[in-house]
C-alpha positions in Angstrom: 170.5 -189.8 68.6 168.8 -191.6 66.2 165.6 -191.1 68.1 166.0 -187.8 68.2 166.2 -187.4 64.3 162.9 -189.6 64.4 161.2 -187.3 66.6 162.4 -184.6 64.2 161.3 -186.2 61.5 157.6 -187.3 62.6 157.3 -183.3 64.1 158.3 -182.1 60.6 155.9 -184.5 58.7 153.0 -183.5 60.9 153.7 -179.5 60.8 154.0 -179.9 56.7 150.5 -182.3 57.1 148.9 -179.2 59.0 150.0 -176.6 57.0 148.8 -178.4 53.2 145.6 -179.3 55.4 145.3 -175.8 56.2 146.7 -173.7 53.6 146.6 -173.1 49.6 143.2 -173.2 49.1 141.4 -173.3 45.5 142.5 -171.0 43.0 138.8 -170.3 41.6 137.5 -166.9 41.9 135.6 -165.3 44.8 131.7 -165.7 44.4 129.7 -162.6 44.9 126.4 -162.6 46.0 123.3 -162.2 43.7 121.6 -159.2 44.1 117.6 -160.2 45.2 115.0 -157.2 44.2 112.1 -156.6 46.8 109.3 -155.1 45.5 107.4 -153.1 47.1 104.0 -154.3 48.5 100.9 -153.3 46.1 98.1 -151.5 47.4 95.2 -150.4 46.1 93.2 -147.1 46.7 89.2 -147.4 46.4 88.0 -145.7 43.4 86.6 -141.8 44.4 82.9 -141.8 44.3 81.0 -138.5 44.0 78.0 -138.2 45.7 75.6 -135.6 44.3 74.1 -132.9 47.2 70.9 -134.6 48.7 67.6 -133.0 47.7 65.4 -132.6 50.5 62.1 -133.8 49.7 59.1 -132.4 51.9 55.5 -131.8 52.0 55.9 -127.8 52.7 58.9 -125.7 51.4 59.6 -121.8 51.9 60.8 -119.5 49.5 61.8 -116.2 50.6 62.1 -113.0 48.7 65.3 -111.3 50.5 65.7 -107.7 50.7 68.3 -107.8 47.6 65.1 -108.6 45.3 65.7 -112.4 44.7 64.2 -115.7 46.0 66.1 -118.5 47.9 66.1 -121.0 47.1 65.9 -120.5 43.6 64.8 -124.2 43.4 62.4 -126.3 46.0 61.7 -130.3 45.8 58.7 -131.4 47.6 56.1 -134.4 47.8 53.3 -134.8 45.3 50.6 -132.7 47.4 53.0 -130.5 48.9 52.4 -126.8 49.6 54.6 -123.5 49.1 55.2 -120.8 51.1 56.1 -117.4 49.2 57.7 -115.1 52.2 58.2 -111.3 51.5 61.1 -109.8 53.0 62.0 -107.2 50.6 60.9 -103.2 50.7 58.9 -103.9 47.5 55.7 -105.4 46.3 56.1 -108.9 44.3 53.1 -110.3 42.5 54.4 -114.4 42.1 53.2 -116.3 39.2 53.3 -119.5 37.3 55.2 -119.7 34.3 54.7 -118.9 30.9 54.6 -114.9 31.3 52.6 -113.4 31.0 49.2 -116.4 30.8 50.7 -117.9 33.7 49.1 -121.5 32.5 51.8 -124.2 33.6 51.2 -124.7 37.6 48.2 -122.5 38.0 48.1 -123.7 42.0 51.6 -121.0 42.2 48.9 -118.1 40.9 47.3 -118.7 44.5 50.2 -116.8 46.1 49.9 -113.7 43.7 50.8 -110.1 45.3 53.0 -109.7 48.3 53.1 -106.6 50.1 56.4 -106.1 51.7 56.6 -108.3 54.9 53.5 -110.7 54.0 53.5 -114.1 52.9 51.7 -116.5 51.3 51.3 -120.4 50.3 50.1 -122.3 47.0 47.4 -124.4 47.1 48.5 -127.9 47.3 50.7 -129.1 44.1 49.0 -132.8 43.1 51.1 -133.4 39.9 54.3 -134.9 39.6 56.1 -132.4 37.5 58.5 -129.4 37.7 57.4 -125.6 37.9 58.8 -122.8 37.2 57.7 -119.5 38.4 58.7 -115.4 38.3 57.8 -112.6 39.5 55.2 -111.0 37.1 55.5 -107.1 37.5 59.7 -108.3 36.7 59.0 -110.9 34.8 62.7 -110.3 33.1 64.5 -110.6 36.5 66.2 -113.8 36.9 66.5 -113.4 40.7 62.8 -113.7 40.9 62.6 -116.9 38.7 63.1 -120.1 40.4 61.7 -124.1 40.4 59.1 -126.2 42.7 59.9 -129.9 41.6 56.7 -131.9 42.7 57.8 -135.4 43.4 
């Protein structure tokens, strides 16, 4: 019997051993996580650049008189010894002319073109200086659909 109280004994000593081994734990607070911020990744947009309507630069433009009584274009770039064609497609006459109204002085190689019947056409002599002209129509000299530009480059 008095191994069976020593069997008792060692089972009871190694059930409590277990259980403090196992059990109580500390008696400091629960840690909660830090919360971690994630930015977002930066990107960049590319500035906007505006890019101004390219001027066609030639050595013979046209400038048509439509039947509404204006010219288009209203403005025409060409090369330094360029030419002009004046094309009349309106039901009237138009006599074409340099500016200042009415001595016609600035870009006397526009005067070349002069008076259009309706349906003809006609082209400066060549334009040799670098410059801008203006022009109008000189019967309607008051008419700003018959004014325009020839930019001589």
């Amino acid at each position: 019997m008095k191994q069976t109280i020593l069997k008792g004994l060692a089972a009871a000593t190694i059930v409590a051993m277990t259980a403090a081994a196992c059990g109580g734990g500390s008696s400091s607070a629960p840690t909660t996580p830090t919360p971690t911020t994630t930015m977002p990744p930066t990107t960049t947009t590319p500035p906007t650049t505006t890019v101004p309507p390219t001027t066609t630069v030639t050595d013979l433009a046209t400038i048509t008189i439509g039947a509404n009584g204006s010219v288009s274009p209203s403005s025409v770039t060409i090369t330094r010894g360029g030419r002009v064609t004046f094309v009349n497609n309106d039901s009237r006459s138009h006599d074409m002319a340099s500016d200042p109204h009415p001595e016609h002085t600035t870009c006397t190689e526009i005067n070349s073109v002069g008076f259009l019947n309706a349906g003809q056409s006609r082209t400066t002599t060549n334009l040799n200086t670098v410059r801008t002209c203006a022009y109008h129509d000189h019967n309607l000299p008051g008419n700003a659909g018959l004014k325009g530009t020839i930019v001589i480059q």
